[in-house]
MARFI-915891 format. One record per atom (N, C-alpha, C): residue number from 1; residue in three letters; atom name; y, x, z. Coordinates in nm, 4 decimals. Each point is the difference from the previous one (the first is absolute). Example, Ala and Ser with C-alpha at 12.3 -4.5 7.8 and 13.67 -1.06 7.14 Angstrom:
BEGIN
<site num="1" residuo="ALA" atomo="N" north="-0.5690" east="1.3190" up="0.7800"/>
<site num="1" residuo="ALA" atomo="CA" north="0.1190" east="-0.0890" up="0.0000"/>
<site num="1" residuo="ALA" atomo="C" north="0.1200" east="0.0900" up="0.0000"/>
<site num="2" residuo="SER" atomo="N" north="0.1050" east="-0.0350" up="-0.0720"/>
<site num="2" residuo="SER" atomo="CA" north="0.1190" east="0.0820" up="0.0060"/>
<site num="2" residuo="SER" atomo="C" north="0.1090" east="-0.0770" up="0.0730"/>
***
This chain:
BEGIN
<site num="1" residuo="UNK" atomo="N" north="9.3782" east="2.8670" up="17.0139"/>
<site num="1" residuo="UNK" atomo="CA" north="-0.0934" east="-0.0850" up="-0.0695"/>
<site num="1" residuo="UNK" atomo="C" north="-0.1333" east="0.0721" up="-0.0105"/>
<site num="2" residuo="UNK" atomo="N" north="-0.1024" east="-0.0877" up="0.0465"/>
<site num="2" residuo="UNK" atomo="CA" north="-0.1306" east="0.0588" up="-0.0617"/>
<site num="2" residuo="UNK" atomo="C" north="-0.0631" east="0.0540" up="-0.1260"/>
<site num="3" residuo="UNK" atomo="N" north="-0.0442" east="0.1286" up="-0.0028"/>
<site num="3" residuo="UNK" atomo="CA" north="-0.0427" east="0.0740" up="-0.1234"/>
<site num="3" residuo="UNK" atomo="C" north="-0.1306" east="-0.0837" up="-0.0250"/>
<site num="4" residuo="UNK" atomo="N" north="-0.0446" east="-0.1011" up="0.0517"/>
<site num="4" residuo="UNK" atomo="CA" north="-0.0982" east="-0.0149" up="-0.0353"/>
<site num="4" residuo="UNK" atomo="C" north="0.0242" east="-0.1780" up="-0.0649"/>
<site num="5" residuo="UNK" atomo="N" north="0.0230" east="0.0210" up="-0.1855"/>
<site num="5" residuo="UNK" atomo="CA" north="0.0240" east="-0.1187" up="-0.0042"/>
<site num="5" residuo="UNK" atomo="C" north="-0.1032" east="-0.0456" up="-0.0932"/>
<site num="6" residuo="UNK" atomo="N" north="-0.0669" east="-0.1737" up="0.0308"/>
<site num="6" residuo="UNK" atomo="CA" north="-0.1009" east="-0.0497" up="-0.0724"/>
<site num="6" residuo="UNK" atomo="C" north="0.0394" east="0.0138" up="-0.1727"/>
<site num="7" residuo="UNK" atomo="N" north="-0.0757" east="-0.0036" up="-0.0668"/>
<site num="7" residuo="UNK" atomo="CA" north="0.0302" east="0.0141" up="-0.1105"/>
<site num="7" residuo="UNK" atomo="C" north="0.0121" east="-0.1931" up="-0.0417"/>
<site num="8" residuo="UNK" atomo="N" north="-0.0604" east="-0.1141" up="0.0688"/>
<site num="8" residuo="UNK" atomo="CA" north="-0.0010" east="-0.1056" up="-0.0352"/>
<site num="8" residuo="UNK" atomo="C" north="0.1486" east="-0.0238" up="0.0498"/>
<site num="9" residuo="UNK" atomo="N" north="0.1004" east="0.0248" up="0.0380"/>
<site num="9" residuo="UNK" atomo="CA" north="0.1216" east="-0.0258" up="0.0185"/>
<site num="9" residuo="UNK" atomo="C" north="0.0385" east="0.0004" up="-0.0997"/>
<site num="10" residuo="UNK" atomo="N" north="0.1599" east="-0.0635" up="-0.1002"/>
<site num="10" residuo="UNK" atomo="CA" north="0.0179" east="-0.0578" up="-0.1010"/>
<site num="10" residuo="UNK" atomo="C" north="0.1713" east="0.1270" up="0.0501"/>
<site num="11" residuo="UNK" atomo="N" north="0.0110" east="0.0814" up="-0.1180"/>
<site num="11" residuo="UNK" atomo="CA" north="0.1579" east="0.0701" up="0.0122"/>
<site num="11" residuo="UNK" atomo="C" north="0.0842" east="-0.0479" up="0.0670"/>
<site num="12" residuo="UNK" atomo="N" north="0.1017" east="0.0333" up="0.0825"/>
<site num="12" residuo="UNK" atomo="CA" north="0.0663" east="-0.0540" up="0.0288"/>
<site num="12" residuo="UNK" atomo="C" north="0.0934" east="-0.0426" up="-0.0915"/>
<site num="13" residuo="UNK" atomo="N" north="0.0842" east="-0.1575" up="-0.0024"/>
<site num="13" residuo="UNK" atomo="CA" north="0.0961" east="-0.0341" up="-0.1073"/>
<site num="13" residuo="UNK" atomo="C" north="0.0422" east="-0.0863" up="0.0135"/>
<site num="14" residuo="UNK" atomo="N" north="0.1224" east="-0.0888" up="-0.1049"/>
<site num="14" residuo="UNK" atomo="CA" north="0.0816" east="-0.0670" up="0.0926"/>
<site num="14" residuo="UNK" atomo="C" north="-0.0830" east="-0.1087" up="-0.0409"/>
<site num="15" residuo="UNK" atomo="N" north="-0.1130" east="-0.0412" up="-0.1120"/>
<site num="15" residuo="UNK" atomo="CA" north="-0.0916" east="-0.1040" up="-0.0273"/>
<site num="15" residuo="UNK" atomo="C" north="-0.0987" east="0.0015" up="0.1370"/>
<site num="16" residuo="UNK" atomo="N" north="-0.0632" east="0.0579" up="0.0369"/>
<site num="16" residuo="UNK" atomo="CA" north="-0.0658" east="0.0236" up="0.1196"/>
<site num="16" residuo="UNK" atomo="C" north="0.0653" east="-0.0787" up="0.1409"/>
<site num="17" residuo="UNK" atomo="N" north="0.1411" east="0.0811" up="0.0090"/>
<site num="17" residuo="UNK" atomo="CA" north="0.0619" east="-0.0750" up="0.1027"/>
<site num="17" residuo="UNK" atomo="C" north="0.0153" east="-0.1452" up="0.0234"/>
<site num="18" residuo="UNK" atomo="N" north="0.0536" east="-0.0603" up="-0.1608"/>
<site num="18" residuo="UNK" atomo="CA" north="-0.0020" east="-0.1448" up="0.0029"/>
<site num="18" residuo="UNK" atomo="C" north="-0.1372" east="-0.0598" up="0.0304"/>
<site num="19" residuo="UNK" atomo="N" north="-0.1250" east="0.0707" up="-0.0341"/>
<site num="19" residuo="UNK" atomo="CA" north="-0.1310" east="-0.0849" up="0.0038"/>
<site num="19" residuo="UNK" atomo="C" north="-0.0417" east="0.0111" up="0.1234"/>
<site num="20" residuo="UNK" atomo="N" north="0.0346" east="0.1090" up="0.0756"/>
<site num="20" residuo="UNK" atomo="CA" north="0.0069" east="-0.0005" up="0.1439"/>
<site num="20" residuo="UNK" atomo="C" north="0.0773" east="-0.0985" up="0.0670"/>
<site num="21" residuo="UNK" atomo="N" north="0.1182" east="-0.0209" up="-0.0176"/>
<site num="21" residuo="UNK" atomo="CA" north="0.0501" east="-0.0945" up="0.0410"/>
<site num="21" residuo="UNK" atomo="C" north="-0.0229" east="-0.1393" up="-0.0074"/>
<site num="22" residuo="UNK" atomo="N" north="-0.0733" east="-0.0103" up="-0.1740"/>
<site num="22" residuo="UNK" atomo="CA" north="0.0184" east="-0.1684" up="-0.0351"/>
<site num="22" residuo="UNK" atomo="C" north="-0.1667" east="-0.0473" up="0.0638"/>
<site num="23" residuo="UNK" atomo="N" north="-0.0870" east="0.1090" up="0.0348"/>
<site num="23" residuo="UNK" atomo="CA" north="-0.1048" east="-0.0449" up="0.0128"/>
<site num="23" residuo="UNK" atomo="C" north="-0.0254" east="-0.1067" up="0.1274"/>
<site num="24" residuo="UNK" atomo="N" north="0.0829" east="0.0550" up="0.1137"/>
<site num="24" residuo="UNK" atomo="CA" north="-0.0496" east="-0.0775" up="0.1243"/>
<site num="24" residuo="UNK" atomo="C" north="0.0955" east="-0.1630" up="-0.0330"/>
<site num="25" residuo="UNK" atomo="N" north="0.1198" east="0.0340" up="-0.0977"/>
<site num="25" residuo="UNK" atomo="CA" north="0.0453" east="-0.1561" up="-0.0456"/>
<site num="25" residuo="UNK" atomo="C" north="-0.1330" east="-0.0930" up="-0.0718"/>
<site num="26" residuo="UNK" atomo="N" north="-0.0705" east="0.0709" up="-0.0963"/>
<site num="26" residuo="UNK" atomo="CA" north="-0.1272" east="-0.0372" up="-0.0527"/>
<site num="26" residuo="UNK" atomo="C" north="-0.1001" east="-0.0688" up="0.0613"/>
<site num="27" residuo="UNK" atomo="N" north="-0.0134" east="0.1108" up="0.1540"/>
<site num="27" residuo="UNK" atomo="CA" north="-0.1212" east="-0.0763" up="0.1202"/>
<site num="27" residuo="UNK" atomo="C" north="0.0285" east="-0.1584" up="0.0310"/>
<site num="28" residuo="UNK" atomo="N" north="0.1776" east="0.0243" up="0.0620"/>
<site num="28" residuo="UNK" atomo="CA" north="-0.0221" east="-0.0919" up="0.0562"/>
<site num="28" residuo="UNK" atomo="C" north="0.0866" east="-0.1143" up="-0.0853"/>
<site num="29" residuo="UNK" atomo="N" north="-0.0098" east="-0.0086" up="-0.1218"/>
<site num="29" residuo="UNK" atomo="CA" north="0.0263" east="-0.0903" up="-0.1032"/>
<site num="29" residuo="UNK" atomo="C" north="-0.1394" east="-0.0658" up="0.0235"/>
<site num="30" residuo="UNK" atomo="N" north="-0.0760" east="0.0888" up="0.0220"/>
<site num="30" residuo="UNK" atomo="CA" north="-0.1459" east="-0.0720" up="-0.0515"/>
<site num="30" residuo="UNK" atomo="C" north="-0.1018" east="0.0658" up="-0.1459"/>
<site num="31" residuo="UNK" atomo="N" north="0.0952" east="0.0524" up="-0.0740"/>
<site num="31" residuo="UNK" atomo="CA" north="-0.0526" east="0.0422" up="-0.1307"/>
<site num="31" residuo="UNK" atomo="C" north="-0.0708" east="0.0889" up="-0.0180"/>
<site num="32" residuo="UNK" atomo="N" north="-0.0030" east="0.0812" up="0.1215"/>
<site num="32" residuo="UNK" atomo="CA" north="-0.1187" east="0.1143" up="0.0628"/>
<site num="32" residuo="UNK" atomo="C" north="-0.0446" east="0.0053" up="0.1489"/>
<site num="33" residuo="UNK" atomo="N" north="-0.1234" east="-0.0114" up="-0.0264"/>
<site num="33" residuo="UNK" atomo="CA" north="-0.0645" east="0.0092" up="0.1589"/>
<site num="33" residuo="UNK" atomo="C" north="0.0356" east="0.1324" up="0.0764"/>
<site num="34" residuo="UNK" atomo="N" north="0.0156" east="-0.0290" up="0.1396"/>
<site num="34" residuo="UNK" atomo="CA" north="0.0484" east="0.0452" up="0.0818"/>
<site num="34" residuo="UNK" atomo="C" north="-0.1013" east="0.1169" up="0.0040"/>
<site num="35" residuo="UNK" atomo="N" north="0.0102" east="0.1584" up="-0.0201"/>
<site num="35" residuo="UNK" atomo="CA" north="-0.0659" east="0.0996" up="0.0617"/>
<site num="35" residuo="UNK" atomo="C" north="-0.0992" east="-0.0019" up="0.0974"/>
<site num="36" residuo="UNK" atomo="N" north="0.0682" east="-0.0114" up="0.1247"/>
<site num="36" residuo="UNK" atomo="CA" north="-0.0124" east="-0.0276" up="0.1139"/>
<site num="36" residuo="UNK" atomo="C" north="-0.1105" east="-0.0807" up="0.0153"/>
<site num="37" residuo="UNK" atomo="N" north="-0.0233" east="-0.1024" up="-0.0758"/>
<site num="37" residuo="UNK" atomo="CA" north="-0.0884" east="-0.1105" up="0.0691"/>
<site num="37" residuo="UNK" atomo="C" north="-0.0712" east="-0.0628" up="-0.1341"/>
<site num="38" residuo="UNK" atomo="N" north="0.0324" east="0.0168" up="-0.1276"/>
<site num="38" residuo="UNK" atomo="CA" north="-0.0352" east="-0.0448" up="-0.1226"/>
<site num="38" residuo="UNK" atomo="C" north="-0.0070" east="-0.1579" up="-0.0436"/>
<site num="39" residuo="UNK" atomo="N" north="0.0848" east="-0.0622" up="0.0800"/>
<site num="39" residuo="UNK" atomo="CA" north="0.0453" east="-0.1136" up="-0.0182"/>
<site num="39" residuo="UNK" atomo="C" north="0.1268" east="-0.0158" up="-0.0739"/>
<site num="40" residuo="UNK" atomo="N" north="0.0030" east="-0.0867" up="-0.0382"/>
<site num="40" residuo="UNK" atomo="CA" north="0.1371" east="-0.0701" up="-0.0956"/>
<site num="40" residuo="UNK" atomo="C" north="0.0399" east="-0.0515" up="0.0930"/>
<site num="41" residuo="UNK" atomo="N" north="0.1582" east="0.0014" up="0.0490"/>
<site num="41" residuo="UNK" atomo="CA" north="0.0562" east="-0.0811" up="0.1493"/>
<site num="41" residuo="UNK" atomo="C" north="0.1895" east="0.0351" up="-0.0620"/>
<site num="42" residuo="UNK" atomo="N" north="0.0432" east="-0.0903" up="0.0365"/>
<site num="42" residuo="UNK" atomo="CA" north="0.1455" east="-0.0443" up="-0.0101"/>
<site num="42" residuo="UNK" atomo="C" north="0.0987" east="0.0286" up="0.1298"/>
<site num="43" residuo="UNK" atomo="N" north="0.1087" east="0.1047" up="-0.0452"/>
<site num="43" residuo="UNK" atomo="CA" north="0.0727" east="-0.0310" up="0.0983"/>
<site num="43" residuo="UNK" atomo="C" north="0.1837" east="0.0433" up="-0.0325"/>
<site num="44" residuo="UNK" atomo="N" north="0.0392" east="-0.1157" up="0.0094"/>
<site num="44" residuo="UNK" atomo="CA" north="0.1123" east="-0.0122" up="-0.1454"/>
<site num="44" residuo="UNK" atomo="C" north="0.1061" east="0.0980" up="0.1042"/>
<site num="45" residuo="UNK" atomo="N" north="-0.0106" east="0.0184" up="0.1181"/>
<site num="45" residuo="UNK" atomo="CA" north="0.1088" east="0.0572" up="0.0655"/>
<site num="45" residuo="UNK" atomo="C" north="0.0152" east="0.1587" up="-0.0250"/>
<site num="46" residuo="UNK" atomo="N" north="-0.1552" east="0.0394" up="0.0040"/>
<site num="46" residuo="UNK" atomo="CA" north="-0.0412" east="0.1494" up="-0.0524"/>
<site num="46" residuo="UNK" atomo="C" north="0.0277" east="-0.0084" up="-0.1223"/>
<site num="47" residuo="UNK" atomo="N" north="-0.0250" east="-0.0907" up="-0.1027"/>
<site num="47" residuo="UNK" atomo="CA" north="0.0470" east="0.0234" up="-0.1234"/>
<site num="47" residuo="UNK" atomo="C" north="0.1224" east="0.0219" up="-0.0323"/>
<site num="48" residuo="UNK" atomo="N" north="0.0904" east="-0.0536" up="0.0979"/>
<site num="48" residuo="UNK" atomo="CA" north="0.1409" east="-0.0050" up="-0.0490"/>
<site num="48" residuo="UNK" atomo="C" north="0.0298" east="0.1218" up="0.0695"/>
<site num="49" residuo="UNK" atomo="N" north="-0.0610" east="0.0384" up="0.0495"/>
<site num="49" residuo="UNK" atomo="CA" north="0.0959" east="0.1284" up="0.0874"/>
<site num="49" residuo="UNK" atomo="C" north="-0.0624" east="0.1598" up="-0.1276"/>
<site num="50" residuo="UNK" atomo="N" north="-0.0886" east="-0.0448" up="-0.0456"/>
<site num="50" residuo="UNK" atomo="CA" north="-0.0672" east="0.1264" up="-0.0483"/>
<site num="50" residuo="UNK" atomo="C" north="0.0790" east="-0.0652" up="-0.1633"/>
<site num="51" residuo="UNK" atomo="N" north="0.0517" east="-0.0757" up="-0.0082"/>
<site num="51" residuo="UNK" atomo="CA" north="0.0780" east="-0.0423" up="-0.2036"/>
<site num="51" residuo="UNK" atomo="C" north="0.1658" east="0.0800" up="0.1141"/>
<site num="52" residuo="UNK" atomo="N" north="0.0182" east="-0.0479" up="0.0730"/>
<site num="52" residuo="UNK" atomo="CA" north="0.1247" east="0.0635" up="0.0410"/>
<site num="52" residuo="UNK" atomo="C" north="0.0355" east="0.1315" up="-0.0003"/>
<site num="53" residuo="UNK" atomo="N" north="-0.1351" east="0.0738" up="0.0339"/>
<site num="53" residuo="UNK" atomo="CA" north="0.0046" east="0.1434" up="-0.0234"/>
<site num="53" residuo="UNK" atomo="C" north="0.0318" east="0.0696" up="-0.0889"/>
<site num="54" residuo="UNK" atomo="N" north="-0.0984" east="-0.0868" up="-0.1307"/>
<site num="54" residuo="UNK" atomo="CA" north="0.0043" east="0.0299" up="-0.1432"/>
<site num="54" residuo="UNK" atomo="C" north="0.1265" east="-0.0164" up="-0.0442"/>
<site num="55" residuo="UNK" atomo="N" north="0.1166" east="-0.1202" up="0.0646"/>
<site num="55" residuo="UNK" atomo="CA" north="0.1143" east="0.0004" up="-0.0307"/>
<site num="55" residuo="UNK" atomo="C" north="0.1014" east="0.1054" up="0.0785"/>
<site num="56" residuo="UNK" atomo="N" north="-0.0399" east="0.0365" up="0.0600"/>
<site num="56" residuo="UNK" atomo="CA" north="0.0976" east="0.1191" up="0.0836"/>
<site num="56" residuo="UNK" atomo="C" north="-0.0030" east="0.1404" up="-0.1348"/>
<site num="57" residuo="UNK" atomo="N" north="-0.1420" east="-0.0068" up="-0.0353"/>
<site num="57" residuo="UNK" atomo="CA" north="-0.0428" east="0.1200" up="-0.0500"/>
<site num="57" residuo="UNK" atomo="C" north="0.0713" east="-0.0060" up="-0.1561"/>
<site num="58" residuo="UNK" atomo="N" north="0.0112" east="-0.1434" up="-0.0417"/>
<site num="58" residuo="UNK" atomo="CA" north="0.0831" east="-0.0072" up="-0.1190"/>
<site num="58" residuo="UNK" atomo="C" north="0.1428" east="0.0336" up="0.0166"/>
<site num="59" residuo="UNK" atomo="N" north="0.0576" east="-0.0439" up="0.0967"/>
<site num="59" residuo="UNK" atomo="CA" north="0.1564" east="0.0405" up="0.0158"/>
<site num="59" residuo="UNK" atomo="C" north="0.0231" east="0.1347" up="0.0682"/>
<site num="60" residuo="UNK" atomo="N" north="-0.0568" east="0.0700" up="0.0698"/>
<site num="60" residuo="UNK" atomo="CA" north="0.0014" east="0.1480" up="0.0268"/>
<site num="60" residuo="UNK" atomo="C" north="-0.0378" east="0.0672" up="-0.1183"/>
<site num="61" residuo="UNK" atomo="N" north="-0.0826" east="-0.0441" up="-0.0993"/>
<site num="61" residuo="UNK" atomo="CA" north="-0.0075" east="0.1401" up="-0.1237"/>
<site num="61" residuo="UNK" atomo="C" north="0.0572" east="-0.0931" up="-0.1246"/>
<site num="62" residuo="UNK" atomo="N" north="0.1336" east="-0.0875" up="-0.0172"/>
<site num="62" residuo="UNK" atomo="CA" north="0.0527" east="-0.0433" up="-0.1102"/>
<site num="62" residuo="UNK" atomo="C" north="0.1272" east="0.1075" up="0.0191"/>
<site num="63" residuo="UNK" atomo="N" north="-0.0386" east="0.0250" up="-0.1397"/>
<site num="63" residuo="UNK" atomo="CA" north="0.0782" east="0.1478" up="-0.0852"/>
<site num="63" residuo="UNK" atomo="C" north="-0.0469" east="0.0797" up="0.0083"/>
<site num="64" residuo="UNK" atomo="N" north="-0.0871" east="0.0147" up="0.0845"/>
<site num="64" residuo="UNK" atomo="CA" north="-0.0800" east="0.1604" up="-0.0039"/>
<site num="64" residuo="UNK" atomo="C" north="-0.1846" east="-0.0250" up="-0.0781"/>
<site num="65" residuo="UNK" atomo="N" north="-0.0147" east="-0.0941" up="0.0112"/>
<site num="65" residuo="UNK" atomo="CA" north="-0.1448" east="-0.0239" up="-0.0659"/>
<site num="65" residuo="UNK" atomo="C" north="0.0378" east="-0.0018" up="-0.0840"/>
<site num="66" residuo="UNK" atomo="N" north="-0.1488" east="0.0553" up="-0.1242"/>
<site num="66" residuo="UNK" atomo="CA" north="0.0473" east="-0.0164" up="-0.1568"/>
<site num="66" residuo="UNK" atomo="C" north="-0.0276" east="-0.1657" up="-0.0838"/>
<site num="67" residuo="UNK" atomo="N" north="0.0849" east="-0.0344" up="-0.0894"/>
<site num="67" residuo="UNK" atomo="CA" north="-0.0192" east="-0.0896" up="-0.0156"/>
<site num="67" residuo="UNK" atomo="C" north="-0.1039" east="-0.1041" up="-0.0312"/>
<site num="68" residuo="UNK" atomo="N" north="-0.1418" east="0.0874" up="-0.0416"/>
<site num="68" residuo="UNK" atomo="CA" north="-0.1321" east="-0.0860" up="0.0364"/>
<site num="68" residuo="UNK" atomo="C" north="-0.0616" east="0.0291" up="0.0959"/>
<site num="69" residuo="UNK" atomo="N" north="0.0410" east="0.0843" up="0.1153"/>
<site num="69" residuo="UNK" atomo="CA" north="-0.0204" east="-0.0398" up="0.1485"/>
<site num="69" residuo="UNK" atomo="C" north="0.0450" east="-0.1158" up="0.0221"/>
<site num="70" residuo="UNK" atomo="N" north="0.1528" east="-0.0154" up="-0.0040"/>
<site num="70" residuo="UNK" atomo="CA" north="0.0573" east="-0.1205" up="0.0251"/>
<site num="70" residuo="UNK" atomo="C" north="-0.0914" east="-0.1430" up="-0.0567"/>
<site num="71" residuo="UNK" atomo="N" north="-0.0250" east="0.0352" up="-0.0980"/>
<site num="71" residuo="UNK" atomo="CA" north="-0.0264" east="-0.1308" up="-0.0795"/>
<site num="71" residuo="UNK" atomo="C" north="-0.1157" east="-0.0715" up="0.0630"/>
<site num="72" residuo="UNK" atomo="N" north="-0.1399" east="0.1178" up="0.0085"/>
<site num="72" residuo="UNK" atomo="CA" north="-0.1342" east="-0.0421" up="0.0591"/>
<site num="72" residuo="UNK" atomo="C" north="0.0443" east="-0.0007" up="0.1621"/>
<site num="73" residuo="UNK" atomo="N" north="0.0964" east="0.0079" up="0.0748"/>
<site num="73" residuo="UNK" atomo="CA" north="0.0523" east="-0.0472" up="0.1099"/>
<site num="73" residuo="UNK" atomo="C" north="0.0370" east="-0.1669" up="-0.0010"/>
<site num="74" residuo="UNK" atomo="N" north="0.0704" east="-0.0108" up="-0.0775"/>
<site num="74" residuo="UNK" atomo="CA" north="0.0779" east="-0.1520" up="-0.0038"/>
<site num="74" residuo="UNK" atomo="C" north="-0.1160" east="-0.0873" up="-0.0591"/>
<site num="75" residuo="UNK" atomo="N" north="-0.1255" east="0.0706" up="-0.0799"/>
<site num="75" residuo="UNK" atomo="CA" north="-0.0823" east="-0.0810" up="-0.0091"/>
<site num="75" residuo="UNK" atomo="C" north="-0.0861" east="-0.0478" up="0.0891"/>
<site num="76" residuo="UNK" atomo="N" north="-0.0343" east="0.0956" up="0.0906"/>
<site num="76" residuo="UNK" atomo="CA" north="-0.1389" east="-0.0217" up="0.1079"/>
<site num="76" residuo="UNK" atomo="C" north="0.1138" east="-0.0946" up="0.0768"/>
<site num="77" residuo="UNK" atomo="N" north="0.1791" east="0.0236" up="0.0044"/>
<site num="77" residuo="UNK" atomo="CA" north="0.0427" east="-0.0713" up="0.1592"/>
<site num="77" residuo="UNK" atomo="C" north="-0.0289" east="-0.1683" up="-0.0795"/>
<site num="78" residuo="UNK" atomo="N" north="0.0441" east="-0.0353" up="-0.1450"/>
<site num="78" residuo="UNK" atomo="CA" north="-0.0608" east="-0.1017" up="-0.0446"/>
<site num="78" residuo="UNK" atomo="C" north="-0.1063" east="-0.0710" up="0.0063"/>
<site num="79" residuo="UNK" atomo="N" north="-0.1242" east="0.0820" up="-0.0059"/>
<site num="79" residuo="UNK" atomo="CA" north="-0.1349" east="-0.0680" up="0.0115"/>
<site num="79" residuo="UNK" atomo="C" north="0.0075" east="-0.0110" up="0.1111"/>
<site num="80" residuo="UNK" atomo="N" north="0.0326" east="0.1066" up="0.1108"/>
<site num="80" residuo="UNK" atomo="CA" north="-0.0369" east="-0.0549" up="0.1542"/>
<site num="80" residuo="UNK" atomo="C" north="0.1158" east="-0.1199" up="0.0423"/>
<site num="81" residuo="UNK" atomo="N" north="0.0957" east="0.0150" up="-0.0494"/>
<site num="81" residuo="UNK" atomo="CA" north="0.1025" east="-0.1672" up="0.0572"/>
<site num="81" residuo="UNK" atomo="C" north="-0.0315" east="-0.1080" up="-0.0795"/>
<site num="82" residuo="UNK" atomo="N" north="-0.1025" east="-0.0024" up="-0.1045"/>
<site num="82" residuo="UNK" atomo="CA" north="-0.0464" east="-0.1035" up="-0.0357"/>
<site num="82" residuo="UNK" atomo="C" north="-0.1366" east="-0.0573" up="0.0855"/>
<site num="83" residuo="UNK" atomo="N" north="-0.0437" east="0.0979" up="0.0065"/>
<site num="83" residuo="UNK" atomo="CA" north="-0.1234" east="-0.0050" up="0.0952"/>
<site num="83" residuo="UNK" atomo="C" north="0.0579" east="-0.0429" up="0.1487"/>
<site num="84" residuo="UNK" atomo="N" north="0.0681" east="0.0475" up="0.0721"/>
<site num="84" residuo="UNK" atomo="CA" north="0.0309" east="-0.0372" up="0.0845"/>
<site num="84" residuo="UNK" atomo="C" north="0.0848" east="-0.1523" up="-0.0089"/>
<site num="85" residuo="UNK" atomo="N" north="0.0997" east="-0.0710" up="-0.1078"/>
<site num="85" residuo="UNK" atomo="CA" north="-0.0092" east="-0.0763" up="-0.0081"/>
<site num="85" residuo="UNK" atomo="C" north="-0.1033" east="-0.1221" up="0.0393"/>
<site num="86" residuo="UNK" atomo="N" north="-0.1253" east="0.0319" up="-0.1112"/>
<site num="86" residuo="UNK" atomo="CA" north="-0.0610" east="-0.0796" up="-0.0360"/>
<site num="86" residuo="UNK" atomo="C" north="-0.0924" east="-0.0221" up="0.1060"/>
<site num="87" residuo="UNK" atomo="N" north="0.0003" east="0.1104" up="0.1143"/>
<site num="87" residuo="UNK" atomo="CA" north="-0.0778" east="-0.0064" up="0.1427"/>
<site num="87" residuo="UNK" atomo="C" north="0.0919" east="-0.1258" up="0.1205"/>
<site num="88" residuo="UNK" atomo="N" north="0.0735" east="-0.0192" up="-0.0629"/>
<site num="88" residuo="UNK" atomo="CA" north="0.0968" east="-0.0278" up="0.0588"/>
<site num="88" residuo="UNK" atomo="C" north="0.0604" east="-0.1507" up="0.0057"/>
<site num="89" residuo="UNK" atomo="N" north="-0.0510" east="-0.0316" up="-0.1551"/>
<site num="89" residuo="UNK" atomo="CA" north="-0.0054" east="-0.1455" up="-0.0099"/>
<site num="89" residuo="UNK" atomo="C" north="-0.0515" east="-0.1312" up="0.0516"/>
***
């Protein structure tokens, strides 16, 4: 790993990981513009594959995350399957 690390990088942690993960569900929900191009754009197939992740990541660390890891986990997979729902309708 590089000794040379930005200081604007955020600790590594398991809150970090999920926001890494839930973010590109976020893009292409629509609820955040795309990096890339700074448009708001929809694309429910990327969304579902990037909430799927978030669900892999819930059942690989159940019992080993602490229990308000767990909790602010089952919340973001909530807001994003509602969101994705409601993209969906």
């Amino acid at each position: 790993m590089s000794k040379a690390r930005s200081d604007a990088l955020p600790t590594p942690s398991f809150d970090v990981l999920m926001q890494v993960l839930a973010t590109p569900c976020h893009v292409h929900l629509g609820m955040l513009a795309n990096p890339a191009s700074g448009k708001t754009e929809k694309d429910l197939g990327q969304a579902r594959w990037a909430l799927d992740l978030l669900h892999v990541l819930r059942e690989k660390t159940a019992g080993t995350a602490t229990r308000d890891e767990t909790a602010r986990l089952d919340a973001l997979l909530h807001q994003l399957r509602e969101a994705y729902n409601d993209a969906c309708a």
